[in-house]
Every structure is written in C-alpha cells, then in structure tokens.
PASEBA-1860 file (N, C-alpha, C; in nm, 3 decimals):
! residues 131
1> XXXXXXXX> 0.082/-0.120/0.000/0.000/0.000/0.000/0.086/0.126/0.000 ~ 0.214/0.122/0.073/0.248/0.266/0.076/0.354/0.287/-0.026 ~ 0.374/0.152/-0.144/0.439/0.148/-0.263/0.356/0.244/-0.325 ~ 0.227/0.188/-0.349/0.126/0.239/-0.449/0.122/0.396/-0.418 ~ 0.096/0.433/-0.326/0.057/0.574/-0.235/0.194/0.663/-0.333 ~ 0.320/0.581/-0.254/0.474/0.676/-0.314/0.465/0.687/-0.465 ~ 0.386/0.563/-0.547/0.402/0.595/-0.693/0.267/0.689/-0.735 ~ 0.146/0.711/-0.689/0.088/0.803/-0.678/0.126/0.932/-0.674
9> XXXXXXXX> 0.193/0.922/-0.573/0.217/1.059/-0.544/0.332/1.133/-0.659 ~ 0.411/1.030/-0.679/0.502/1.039/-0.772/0.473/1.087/-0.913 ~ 0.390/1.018/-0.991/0.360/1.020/-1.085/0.200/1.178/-1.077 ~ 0.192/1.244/-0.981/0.121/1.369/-0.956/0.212/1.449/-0.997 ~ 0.345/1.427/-0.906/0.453/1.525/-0.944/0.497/1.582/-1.035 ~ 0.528/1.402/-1.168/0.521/1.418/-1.290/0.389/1.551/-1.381 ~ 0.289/1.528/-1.353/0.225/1.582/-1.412/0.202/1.750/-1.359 ~ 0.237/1.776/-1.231/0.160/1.887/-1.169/0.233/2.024/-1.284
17> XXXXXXXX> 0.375/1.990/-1.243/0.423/2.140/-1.357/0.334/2.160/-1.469 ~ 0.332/2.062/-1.524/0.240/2.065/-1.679/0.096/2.168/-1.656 ~ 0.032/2.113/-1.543/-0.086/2.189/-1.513/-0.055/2.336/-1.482 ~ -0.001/2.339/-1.387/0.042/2.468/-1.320/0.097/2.554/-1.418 ~ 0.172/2.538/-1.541/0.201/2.600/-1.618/0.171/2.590/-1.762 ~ 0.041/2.590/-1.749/0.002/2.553/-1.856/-0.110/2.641/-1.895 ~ -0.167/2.773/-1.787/-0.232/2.852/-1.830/-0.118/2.987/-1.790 ~ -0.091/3.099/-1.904/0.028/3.180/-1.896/-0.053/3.307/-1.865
25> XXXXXXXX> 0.048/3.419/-1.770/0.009/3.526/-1.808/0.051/3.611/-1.943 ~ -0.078/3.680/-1.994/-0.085/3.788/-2.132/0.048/3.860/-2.053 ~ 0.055/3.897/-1.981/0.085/4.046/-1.939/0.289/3.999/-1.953 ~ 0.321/3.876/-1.944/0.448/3.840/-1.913/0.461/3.785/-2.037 ~ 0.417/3.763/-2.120/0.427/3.680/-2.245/0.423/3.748/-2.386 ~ 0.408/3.855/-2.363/0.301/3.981/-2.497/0.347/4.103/-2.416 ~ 0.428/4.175/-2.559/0.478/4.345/-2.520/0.323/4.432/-2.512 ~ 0.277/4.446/-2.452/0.131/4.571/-2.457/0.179/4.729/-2.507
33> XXXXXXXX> 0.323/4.712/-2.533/0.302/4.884/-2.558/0.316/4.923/-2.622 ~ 0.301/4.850/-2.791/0.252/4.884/-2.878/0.204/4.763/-2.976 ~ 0.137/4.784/-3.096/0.052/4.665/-3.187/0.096/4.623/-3.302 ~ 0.130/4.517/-3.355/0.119/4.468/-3.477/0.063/4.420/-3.523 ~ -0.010/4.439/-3.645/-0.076/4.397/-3.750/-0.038/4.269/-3.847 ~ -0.077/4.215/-3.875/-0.029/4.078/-3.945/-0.144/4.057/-4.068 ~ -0.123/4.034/-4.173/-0.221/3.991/-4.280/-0.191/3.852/-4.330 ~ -0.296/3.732/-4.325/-0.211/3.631/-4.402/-0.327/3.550/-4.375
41> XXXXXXXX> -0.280/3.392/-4.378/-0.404/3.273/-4.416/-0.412/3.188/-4.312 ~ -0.533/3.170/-4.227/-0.513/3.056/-4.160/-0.505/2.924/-4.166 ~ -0.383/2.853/-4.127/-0.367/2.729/-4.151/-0.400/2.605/-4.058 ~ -0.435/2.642/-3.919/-0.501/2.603/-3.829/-0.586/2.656/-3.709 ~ -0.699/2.615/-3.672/-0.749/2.675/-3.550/-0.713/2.508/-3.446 ~ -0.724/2.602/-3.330/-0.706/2.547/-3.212/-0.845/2.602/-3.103 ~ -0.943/2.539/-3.126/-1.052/2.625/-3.007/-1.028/2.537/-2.859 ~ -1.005/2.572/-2.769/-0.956/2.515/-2.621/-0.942/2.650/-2.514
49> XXXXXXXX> -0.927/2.555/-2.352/-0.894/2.632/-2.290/-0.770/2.601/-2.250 ~ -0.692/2.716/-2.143/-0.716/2.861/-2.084/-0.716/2.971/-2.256 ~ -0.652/2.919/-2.328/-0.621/3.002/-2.453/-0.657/2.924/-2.610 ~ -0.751/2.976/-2.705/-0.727/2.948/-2.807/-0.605/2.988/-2.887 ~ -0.609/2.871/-2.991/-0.473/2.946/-3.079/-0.501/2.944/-3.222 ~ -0.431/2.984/-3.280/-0.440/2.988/-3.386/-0.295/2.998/-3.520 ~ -0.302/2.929/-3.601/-0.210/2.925/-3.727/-0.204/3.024/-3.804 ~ -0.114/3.144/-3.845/-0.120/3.214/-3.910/-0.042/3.226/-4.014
57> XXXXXXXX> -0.028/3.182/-4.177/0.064/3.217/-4.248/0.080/3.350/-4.323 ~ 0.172/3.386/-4.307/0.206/3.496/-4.376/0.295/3.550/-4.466 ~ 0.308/3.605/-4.618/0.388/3.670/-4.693/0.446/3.762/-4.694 ~ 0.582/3.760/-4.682/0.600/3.932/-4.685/0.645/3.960/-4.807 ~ 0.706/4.083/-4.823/0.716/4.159/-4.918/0.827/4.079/-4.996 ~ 0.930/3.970/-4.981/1.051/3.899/-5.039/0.920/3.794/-5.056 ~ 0.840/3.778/-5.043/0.820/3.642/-5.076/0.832/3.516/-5.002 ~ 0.879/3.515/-4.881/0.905/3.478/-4.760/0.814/3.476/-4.682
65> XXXXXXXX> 0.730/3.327/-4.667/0.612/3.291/-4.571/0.701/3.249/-4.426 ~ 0.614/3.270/-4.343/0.631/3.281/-4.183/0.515/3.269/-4.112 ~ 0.511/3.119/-4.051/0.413/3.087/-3.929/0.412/3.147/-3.816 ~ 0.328/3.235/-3.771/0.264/3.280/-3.692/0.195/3.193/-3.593 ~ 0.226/3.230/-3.448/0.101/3.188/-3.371/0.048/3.273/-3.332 ~ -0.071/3.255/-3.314/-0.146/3.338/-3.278/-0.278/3.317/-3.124 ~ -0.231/3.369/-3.026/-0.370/3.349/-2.914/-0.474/3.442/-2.892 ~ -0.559/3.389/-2.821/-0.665/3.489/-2.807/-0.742/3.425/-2.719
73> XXXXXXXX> -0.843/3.444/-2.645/-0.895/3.399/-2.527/-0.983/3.267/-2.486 ~ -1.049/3.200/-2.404/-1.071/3.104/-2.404/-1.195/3.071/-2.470 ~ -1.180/2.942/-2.506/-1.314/2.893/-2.563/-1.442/2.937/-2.482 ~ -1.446/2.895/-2.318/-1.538/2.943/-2.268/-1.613/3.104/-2.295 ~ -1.513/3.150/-2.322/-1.541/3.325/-2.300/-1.590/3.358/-2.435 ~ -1.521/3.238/-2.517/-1.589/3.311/-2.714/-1.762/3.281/-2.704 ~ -1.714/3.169/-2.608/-1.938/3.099/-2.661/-1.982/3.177/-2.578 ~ -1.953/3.214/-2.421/-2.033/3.338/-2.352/-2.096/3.452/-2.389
81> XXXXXXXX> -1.970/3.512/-2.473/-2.032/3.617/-2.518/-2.105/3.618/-2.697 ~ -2.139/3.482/-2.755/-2.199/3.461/-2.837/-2.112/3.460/-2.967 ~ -1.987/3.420/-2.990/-1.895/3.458/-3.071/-1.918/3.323/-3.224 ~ -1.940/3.367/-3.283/-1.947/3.238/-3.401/-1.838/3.198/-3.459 ~ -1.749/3.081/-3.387/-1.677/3.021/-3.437/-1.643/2.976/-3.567 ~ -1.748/2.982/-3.614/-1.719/2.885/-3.770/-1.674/3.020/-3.882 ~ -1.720/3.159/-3.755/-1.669/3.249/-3.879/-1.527/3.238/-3.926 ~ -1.411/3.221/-3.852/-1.324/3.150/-3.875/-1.306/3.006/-4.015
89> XXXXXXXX> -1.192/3.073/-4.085/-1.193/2.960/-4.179/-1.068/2.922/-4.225 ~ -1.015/2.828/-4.242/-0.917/2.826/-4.287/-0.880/2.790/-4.438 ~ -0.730/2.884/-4.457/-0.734/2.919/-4.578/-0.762/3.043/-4.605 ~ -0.863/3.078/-4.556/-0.923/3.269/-4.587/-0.812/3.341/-4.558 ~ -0.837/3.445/-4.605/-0.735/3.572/-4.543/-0.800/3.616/-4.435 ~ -0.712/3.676/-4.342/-0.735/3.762/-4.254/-0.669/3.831/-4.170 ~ -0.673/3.930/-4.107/-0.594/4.082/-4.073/-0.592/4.043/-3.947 ~ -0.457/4.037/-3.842/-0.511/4.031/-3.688/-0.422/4.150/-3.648
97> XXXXXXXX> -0.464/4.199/-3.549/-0.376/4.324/-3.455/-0.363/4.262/-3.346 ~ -0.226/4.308/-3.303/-0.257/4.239/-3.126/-0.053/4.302/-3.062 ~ -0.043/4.200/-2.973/0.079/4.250/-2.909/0.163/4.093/-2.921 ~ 0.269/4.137/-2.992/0.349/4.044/-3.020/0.416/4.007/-2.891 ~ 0.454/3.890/-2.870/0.535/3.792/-2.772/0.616/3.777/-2.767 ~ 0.689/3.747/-2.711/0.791/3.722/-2.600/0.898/3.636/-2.678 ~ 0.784/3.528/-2.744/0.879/3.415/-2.841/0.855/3.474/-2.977 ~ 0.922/3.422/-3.050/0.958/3.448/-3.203/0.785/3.444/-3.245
105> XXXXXXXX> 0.717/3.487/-3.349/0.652/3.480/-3.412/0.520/3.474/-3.386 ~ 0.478/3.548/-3.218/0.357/3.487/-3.184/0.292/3.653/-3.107 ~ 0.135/3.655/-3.143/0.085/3.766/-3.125/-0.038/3.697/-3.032 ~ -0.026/3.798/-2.962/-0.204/3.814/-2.912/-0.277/3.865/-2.948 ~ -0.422/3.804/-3.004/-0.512/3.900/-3.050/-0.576/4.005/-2.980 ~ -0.584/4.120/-3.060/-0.723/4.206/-3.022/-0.786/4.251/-3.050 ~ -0.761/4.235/-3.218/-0.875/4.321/-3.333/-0.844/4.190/-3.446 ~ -0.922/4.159/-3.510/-0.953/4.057/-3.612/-1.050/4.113/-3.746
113> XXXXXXXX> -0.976/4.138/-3.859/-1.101/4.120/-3.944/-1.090/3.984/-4.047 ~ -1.215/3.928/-4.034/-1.193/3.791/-4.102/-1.261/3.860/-4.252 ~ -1.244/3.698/-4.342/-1.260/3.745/-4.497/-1.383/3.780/-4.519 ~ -1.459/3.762/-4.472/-1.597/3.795/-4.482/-1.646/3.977/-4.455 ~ -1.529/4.044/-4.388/-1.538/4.167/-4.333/-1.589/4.209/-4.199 ~ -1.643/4.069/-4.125/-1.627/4.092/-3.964/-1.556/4.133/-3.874 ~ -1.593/4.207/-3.804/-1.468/4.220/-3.732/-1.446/4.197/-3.574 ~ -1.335/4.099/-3.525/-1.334/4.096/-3.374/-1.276/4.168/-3.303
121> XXXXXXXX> -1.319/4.255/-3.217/-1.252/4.325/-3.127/-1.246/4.220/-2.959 ~ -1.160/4.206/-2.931/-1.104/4.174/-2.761/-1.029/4.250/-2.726 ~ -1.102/4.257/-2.557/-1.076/4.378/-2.472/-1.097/4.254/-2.367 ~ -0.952/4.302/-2.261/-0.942/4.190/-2.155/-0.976/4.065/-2.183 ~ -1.105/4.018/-2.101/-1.162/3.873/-2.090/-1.278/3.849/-2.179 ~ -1.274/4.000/-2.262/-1.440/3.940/-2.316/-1.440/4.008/-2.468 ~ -1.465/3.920/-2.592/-1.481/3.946/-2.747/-1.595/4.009/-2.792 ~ -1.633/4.078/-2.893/-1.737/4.119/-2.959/-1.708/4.153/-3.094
129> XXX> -1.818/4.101/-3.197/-1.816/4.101/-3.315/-1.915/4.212/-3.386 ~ -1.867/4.242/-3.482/-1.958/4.351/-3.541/-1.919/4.312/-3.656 ~ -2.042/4.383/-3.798/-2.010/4.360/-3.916/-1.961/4.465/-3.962
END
C-alpha cells in the first residue's frame, strides 16, 4: 500500500508542472506597448482552454512565408459572449492586430477582421463582433 501511495504521489509530481504552467500570463508573455498587424491565411485553428490558438501564415514583401502563432482567449469566453466560431476559416485571409510575444513569431489577438469583413474586437476577458 504505501508502494502504491509513493508511486501516486510520484507520478502527480510528474504531471503537476504541466498543469500549473500551462495557463500563462498575457501580461508576461506579450509586449502591450505597442501593436502589430499581421495579414495572411489561416492554416489552423485550435478552439480550447485557458487560450485558443491559432495558425497564421504569412507573406511578406521577399516572398518569404512565416508561421505565426497566434492566441486569443478562451473557448469558454468566445461561446459566452456569443462569438461564431465557424466564422473563422481556414485558408481565408485575414488581418489580426494584437501584441506580439515574447517568443519568435507569436501575437495576441485584439482586433480581427476575417474574410468575410467581420470584425473581432477583444478587450481583456471578453470578445465582440460587429459587421
């Protein structure tokens, strides 16, 4: 019994970092003090929590594509405030603004216009769409 208990406990250990760091702060991860804009195609969505993500490819001016990640807030918080997922498409173009990160190539969203001409604005914890 107190084999089982020590490998219990053991194998918690294993896992606990994973949990514990596995929802990040915006504020340590993403410069806020000023925005970049990104135009390009999505190549994957990720809808989940603490953070959705998202695939962003992009062209620049050489001709030179560059994967983007891209986050933005939790699944819970998109369906709360009534957010239609499927507007999202991949493949489409679309424009994101947000505050680039910490690591190479990765933004937080806060303004979205998808191909359709929607547009998402996020502010803190909570999204809203307008046409």
């Amino acid at each position: 019994m107190i084999i089982k208990n020590m490998i219990i406990v053991f194998l918690l250990l294993l896992i606990a970092p994973g949990i514990v760091f596995s929802h990040h702060s915006v504020s340590l991860n993403f410069d806020q003090s000023e925005e970049l804009t990104l135009t390009g195609k999505l190549t994957k969505i990720s809808w989940r929590n603490p953070h959705s993500h998202f695939r962003l490819e992009v062209l620049d001016e050489n001709g030179v594509t560059t994967e983007w990640l891209i986050e933005m807030g939790a699944l819970n918080t998109m369906k709360r405030v009534g957010f239609k997922m499927e507007r999202f498409v991949i493949l489409k173009p679309i424009s994101i603004t947000g505050w680039e990160g910490v690591r190479n190539n990765s933004l937080f969203l806060l303004e979205a216009t998808l191909h359709d001409g929607t547009r998402l604005i996020c502010a803190g914890a909570s999204c809203s769409q307008e046409r």
